[in-house]
C-alpha positions in Angstrom: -66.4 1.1 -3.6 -66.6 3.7 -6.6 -70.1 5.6 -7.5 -70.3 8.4 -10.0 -66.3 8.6 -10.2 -66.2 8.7 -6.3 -64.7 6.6 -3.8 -67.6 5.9 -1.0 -67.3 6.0 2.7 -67.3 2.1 3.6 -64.2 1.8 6.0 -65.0 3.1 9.8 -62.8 5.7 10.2 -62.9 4.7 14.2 -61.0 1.3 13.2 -57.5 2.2 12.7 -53.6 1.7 13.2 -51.6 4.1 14.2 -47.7 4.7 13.8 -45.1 7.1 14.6 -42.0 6.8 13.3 -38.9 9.0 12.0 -37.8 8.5 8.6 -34.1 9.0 7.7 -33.4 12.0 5.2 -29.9 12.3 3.0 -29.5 15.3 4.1 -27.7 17.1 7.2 -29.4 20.4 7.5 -28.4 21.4 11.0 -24.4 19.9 10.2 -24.2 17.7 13.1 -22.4 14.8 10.9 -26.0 12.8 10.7 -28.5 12.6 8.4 -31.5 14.2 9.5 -34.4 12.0 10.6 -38.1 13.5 9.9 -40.5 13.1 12.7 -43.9 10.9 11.0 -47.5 9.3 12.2 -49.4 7.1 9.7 -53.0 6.7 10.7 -54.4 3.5 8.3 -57.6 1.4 7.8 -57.2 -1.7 10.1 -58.0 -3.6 7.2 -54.4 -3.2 5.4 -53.2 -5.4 9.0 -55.3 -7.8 6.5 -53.4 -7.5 3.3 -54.8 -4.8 2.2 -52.7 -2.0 0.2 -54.0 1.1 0.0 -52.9 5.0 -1.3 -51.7 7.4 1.0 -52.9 11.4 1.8 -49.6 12.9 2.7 -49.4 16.1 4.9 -46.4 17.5 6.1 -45.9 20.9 8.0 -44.2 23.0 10.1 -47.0 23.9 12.0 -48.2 21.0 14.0 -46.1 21.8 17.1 -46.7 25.4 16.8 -44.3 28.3 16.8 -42.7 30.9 18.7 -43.1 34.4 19.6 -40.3 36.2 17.2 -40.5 40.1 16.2 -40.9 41.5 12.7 -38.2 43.5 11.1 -39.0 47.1 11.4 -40.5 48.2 7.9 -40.4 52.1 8.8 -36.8 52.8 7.1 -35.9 54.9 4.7 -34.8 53.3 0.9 -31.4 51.8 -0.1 -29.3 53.4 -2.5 -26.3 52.1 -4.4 -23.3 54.2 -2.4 -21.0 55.8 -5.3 -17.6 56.3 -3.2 -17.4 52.2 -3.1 -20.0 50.6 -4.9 -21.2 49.3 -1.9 -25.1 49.8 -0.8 -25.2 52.0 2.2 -26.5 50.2 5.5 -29.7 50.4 6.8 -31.5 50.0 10.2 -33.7 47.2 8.8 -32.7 44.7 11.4 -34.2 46.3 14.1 -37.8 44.2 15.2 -40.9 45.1 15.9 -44.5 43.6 16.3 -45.0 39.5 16.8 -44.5 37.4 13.8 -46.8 34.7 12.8 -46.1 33.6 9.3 -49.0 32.2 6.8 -51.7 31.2 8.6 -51.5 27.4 10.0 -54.6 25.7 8.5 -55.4 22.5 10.8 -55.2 18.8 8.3 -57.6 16.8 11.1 -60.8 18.0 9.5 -60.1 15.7 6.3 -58.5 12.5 8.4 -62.0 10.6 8.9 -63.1 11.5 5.5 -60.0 9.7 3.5 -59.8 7.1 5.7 -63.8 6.2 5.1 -62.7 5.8 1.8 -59.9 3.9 2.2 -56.7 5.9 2.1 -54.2 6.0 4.9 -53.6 9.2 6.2 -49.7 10.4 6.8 -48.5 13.4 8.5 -45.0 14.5 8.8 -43.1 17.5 10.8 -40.6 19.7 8.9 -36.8 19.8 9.5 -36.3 21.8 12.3 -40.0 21.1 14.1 -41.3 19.5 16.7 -39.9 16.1 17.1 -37.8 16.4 13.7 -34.2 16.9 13.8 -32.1 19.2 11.7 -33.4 23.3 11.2 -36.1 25.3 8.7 -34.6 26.9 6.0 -38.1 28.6 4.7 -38.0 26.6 1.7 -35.1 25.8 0.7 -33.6 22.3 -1.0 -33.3 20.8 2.5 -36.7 21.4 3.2 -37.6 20.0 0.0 -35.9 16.7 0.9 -37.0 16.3 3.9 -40.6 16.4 2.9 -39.6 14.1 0.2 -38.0 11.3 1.9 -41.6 10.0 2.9 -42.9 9.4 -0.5 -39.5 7.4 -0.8 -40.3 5.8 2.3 -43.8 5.3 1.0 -42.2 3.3 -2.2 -39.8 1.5 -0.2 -36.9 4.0 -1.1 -35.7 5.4 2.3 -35.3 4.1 6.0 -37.4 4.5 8.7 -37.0 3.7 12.5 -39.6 3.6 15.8 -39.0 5.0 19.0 -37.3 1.8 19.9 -34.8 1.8 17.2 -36.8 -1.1 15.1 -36.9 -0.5 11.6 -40.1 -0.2 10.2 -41.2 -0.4 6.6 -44.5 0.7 4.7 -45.5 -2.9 3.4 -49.5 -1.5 3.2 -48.8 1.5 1.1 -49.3 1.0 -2.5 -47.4 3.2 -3.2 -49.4 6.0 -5.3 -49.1 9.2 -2.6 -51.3 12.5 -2.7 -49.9 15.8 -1.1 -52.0 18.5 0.0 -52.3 21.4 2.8 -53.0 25.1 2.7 -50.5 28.1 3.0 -47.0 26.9 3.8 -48.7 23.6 4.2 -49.3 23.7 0.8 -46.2 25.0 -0.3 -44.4 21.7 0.5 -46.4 19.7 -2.2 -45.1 22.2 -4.8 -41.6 21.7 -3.9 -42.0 18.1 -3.7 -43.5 17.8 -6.7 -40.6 20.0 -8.6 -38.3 17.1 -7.8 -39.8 15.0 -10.3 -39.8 12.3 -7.3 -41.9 9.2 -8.4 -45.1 7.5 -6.2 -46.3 10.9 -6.2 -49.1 11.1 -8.4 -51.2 13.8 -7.2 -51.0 17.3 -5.0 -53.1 20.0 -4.3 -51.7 22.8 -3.3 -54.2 25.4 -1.4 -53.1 29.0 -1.2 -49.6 27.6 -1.6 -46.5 29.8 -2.6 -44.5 29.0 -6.1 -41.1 31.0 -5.4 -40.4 32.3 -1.8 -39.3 35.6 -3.9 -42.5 36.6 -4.8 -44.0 36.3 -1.6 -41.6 38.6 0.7 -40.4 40.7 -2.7 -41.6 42.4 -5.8 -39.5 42.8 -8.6 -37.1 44.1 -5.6 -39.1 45.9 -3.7 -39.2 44.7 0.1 -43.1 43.4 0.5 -44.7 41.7 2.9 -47.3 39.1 2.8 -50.6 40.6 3.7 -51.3 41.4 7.5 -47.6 40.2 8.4 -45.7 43.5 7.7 -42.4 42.9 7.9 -42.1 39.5 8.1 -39.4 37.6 5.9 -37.8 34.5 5.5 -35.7 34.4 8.7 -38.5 35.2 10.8 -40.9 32.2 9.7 -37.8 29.9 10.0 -37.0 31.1 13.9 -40.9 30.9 14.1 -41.2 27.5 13.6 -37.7 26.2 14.8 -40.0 24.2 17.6 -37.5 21.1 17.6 -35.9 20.7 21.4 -32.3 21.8 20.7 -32.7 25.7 21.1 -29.5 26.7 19.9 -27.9 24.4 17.4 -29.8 25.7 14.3 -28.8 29.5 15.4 -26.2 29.9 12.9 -28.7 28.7 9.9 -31.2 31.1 10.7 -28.5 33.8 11.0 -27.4 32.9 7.2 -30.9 33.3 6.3 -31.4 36.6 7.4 -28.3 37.6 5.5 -28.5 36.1 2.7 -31.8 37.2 2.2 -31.1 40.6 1.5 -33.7 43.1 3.1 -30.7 45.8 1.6 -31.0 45.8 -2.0 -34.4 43.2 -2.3 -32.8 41.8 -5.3 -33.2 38.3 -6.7 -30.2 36.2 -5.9 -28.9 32.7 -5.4 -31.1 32.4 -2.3 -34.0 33.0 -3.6 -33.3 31.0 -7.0 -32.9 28.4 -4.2 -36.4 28.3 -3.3 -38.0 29.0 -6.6 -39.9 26.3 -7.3 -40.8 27.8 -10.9 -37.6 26.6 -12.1 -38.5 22.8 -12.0 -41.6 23.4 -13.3 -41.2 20.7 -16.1 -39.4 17.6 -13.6 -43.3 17.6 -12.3 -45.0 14.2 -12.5 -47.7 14.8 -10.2 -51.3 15.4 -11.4 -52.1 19.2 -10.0 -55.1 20.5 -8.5 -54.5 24.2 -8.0 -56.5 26.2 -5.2 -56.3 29.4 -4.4 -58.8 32.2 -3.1 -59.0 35.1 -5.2 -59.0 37.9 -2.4 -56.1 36.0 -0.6 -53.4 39.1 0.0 -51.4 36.6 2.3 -50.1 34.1 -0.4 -50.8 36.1 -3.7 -53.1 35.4 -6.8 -49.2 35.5 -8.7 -48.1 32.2 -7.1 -50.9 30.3 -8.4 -51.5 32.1 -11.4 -47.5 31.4 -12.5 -47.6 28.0 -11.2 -50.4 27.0 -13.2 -49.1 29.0 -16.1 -45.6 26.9 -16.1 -47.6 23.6 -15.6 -49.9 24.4 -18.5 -46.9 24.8 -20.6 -44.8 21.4 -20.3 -48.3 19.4 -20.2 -48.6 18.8 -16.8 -52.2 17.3 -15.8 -53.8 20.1 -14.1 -57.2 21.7 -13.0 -57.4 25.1 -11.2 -60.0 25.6 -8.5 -60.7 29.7 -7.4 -62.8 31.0 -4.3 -64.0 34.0 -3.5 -62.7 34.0 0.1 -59.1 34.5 0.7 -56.0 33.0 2.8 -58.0 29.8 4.2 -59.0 26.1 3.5 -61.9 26.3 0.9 -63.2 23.0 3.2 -64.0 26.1 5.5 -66.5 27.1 2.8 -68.5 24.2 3.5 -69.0 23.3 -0.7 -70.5 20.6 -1.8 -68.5 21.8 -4.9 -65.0 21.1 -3.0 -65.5 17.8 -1.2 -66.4 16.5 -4.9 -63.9 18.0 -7.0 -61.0 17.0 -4.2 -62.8 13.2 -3.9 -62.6 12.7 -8.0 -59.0 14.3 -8.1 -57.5 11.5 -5.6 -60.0 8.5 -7.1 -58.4 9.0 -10.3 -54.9 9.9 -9.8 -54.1 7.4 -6.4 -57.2 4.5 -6.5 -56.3 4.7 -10.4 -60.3 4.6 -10.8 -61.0 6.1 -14.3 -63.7 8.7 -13.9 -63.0 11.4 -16.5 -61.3 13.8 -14.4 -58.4 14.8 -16.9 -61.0 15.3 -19.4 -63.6 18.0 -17.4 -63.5 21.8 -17.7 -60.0 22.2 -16.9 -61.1 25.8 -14.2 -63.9 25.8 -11.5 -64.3 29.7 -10.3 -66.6 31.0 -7.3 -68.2 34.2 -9.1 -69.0 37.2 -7.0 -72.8 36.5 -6.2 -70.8 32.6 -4.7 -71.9 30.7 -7.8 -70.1 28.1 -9.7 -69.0 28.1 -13.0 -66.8 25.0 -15.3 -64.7 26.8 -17.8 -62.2 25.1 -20.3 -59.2 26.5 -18.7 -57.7 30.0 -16.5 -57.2 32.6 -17.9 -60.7 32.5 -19.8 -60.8 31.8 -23.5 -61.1 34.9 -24.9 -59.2 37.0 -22.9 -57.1 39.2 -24.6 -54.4 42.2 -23.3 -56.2 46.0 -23.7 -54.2 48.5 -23.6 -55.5 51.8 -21.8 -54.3 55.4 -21.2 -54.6 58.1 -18.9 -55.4 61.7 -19.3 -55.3 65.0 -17.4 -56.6 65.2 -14.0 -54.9 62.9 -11.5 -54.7 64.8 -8.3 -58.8 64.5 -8.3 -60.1 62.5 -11.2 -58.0 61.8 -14.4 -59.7 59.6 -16.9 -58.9 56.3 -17.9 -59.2 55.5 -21.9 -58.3 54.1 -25.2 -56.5 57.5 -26.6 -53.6 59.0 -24.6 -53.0 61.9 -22.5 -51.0 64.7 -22.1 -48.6 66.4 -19.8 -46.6 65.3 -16.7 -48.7 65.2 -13.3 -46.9 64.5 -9.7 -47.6 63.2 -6.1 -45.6 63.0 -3.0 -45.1 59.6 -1.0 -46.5 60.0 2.4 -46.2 56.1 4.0 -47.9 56.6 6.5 -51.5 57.0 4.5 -53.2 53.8 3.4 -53.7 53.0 0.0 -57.6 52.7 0.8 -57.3 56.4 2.8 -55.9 57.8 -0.3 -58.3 56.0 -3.0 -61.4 57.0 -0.9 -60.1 61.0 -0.9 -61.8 63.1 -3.7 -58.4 65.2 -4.1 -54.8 64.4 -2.9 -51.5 65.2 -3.7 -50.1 61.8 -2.5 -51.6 59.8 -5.0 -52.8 59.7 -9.3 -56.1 58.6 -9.7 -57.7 57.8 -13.8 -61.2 56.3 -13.9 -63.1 54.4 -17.0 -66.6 55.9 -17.6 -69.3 53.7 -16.1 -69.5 50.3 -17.8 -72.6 50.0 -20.0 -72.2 46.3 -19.0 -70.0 43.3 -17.3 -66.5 43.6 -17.9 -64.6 40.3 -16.7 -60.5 40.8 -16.0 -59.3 37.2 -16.0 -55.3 37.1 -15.6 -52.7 39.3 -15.2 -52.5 43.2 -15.5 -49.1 45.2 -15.8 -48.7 49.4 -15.6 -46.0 50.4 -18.2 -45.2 53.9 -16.6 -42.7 56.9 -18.0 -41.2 57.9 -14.2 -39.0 60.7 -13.1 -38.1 60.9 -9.6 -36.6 63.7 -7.2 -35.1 61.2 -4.9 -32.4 58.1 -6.1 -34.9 55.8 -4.3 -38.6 55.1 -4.1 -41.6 52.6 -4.0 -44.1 52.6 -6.9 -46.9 51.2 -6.4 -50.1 50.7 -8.9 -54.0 49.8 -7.6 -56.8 48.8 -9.9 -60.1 49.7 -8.0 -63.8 49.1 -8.4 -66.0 52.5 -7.7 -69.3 52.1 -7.5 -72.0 54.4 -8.3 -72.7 55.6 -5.0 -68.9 56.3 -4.5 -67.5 53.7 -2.4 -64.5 52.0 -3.2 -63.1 48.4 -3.4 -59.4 47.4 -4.3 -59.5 44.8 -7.3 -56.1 44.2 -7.0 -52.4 46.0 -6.6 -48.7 45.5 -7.6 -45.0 46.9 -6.0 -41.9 47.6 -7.5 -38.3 48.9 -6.6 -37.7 51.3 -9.8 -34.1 50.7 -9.5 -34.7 47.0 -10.4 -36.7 48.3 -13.4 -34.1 46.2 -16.5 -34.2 43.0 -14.1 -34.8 41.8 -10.4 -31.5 40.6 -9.4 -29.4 43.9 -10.3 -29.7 47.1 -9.0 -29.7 50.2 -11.0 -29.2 53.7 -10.2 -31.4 56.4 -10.3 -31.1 60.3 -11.5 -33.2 62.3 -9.6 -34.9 64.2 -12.4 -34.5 62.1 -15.4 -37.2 60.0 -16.4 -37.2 55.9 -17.0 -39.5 53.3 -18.6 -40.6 51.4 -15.2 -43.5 48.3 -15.7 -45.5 47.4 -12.5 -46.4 43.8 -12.4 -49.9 43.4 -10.6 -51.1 40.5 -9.0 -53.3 38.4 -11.2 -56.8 38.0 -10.2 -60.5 37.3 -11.7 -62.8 39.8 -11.5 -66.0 41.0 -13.1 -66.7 44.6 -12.9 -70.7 45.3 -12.8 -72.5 47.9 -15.4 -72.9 51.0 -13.6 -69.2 50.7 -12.0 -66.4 52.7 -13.2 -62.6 50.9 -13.5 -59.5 53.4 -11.2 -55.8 53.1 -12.1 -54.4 54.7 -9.2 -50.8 55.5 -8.6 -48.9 55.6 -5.2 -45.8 55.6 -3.9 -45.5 53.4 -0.4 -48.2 51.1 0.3 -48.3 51.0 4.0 -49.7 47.9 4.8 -47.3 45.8 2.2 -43.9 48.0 1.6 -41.0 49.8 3.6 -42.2 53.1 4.7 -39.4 56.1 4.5 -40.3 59.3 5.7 -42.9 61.3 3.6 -41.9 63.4 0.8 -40.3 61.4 -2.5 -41.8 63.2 -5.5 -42.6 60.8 -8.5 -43.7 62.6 -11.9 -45.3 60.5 -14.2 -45.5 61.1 -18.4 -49.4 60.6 -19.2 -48.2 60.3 -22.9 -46.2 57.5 -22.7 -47.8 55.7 -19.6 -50.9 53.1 -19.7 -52.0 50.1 -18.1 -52.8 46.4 -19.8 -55.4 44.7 -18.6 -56.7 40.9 -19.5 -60.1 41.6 -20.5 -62.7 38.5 -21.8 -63.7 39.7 -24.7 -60.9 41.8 -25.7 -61.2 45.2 -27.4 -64.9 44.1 -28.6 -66.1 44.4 -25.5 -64.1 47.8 -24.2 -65.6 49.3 -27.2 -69.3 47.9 -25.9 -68.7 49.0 -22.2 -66.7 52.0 -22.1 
């Protein structure tokens, strides 16, 4: 039953059948000479023991038999240099441990089983390669992975093999066929590498707080990052963290690869990460997206949905992009009205193949600031155009932040082990650059991506950079809009390392995260310049000098409205 474009709750959600089974993957990630087989429970209406065929809500994580205790890398190290005598990069004491690793936040998939099954869908879960009762070993997101979560949409169509407990094949004769992925963090993640595989039956995802390319969520433009409140996590240490299969030791030797290959030394871009990029594949998508993603989520950046989205929209990809205003977390948690609906349309359409005018509605739904919803023909706003600012005199306290250009040189000294919020809040400091707009004589709305374009000399052949946008208020307190990282070494490209001459200056741009973000009349726009960001970088010993050119330096920002309205605000 369908009203107002929505499937209704007729089916008891008490009266089900329940399966588990392991479906057989092409694929022999732990190299034992089999295929691996992926551990799966379908929970359907009772009615499809009736003839009846319905769509399927896929789920598949690592997560559901939880994870291990496993130690961060240490993150207090100093910064890699290319050695000269051999070409070589020097090595490093980054794979000491410290601190208990958790990974991205495991977001439970029960609190949405009654509600699909009410409305008729079967609901199917799946364990990762590697976890719980899944053979073969987590490889953080690579092609393996990929297949693995793949194989039950083939299952699904009647592509791929499946076996009970006993051995007794078992076939999905009630599905329909037409299979929805969804699932937050890492959970979410899966859909977007499913979906880059072109594979069809899989007509619609949504990915919540999900990550696009596994580079941009443990690196920055090679720079070493971690994913917020998980300092020094990386990819090796969410695959040993979930590795929850029962052979302990026979997926040793992958994870060891892993931590090698991904390259904690240089942080460059390499095959590895290319590997697990899901960007690349952008265009093989056949799957109807519905992108989520919680603007103040520092776990799984604004970058991954914002490029995701961005590659989607350009090979004409249905799509709708849905942001909060809470951060690394299931926007059911919310309790919205506004979510149940939107998710409830997205699946009648694109898996009951009830026409309800979806793919024709406002293709962004944003949470504003004051938790409000607004419909808006599509992310970034129309209207948003790049303004270029500059920055004048007066760093160490207050520089200022404008349309003309300043001049001189001004410094700072790194000193990791201040937080970027300590240093904002201080009215003078010799550790960071601070330029500030005047107050805003009314809204100003940043909607996209921003990116520093900085003249930077350096005492030392190694440092962080490391760029803030903040919101001060009139009464002085302080709020991070957003930040970005980079290794100024990978300044021509990420995958190459490129000396530095203490003393000679270089052209370095600072991507920073993406976000959406209204700044109020009264509140005055900071570009502040750091060094090491403690909570998010490595953290050498205090004391790299970085000189920035005012004249050549400035900061582009996405504003609605474009010059028209800097001119009206500032």
């Amino acid at each position: 039953m369908f009203k107002d474009g929505e499937a209704q709750p007729v089916f008891d959600p008490k009266d089900v059948v329940k399966e588990s089974l392991w479906v057989r993957a092409p694929v022999d990630s732990d190299r034992d000479g089999k295929d691996d087989e992926v551990y799966t429970e379908v929970v359907r209406p009772r009615a499809t023991e009736r003839g009846l065929k319905v769509p399927v809500v896929y789920m598949v994580s690592p997560y559901f038999s939880g994870g291990n205790d496993v130690p961060n890398h240490n993150v207090d190290v100093e910064l890699y240099v290319p050695d000269k005598r051999n070409g070589r990069l020097l090595k490093s004491s980054a794979d000491e441990r410290i601190t208990a690793a958790l990974g991205p936040n495991p977001i439970t998939s029960a609190r949405y089983e009654a509600y699909f099954i009410s409305r008729g869908y079967a609901v199917v879960y799946a364990e990762s390669l590697g976890t719980g009762k899944s053979t073969g070993c987590p490889t953080t997101g690579d092609v393996n992975e990929t297949i693995g979560a793949r194989v039950v949409v083939d299952w699904l169509n009647g592509r791929a093999s499946a076996r009970t407990a006993t051995g007794e094949a078992i076939k999905a004769t009630w599905s329909t066929g037409k299979t929805g992925m969804m699932g937050v963090s890492y959970n979410g993640t899966l859909p977007n590498a499913v979906a880059s595989t072109g594979v069809r039956g899989l007509e619609a995802i949504v990915p919540i707080a999900a990550i696009s390319s596994w580079y941009d969520y443990y690196r920055a433009d090679g720079a070493v990052v971690a994913p917020g409140t998980f300092q020094g996590e990386d990819a090796d240490v969410l695959a040993e963290y979930v590795y929850t299969r029962a052979d302990r030791e026979i997926c040793k030797p992958i994870i060891a690869e892993i931590a090698k290959d991904q390259d904690r030394i240089t942080g460059d871009y390499n095959r590895f990460w290319d590997k697990r990029n899901y960007l690349n594949d952008a265009r093989k998508v056949r799957a109807a997206v519905l992108a989520v993603h919680g603007l103040n989520d520092w776990n799984v950046k604004m970058t991954h949905v914002e490029q995701w989205y961005s590659a989607l929209k350009k090979v004409g990809v249905p799509r709708k992009i849905w942001l909060h205003q809470s951060g690394h977390t299931d926007p059911d948690t919310l309790r919205s009205a506004e979510w149940r609906r939107t998710l409830n349309r997205w699946f009648t359409q694109y898996l009951w193949g009830h026409r309800n005018g979806v793919d024709k509605e406002p293709k962004a739904t944003l949470q504003r600031e004051d938790k409000t919803w607004v419909d808006e023909k599509d992310w970034p706003a129309p209207g948003t155009s790049d303004v270029r600012l500059r920055l004048s005199a007066g760093g160490t306290t207050k520089g200022g932040l404008a349309v003309l250009p300043g001049r001189g040189v001004e410094k700072l000294t790194d000193d990791a082990t201040k937080t970027a919020e300590s240093l904002i809040d201080q009215a003078t400091s010799p550790h960071r650059l601070s330029y500030a707009s005047q107050p805003a004589r009314k809204p100003v709305r940043l909607s996209g991506k921003s990116t520093a374009q900085l003249r930077l000399a350096f005492d030392r052949p190694a440092a962080n950079v490391t760029t803030l946008l903040v919101d001060r208020a009139p009464d002085g307190t302080s709020h991070v809009i957003t930040r970005g990282s980079t290794d100024p070494q990978n300044r021509d490209r990420p995958d190459r390392t490129s000396p530095i001459k203490p003393g000679k200056f270089y052209d370095v741009d600072v991507p920073i995260v993406p976000d959406d973000y209204v700044l109020q009349a009264g509140h005055r726009l900071e570009f502040v310049l750091i060094s090491s960001d403690y909570d998010y970088t490595l953290r050498p010993k205090p004391g790299a000098g970085l000189s920035l050119d005012l004249a050549r330096s400035s900061v582009e920002l996405p504003i609605v409205g474009g010059w028209h309205t800097v001119f009206q605000a500032f």
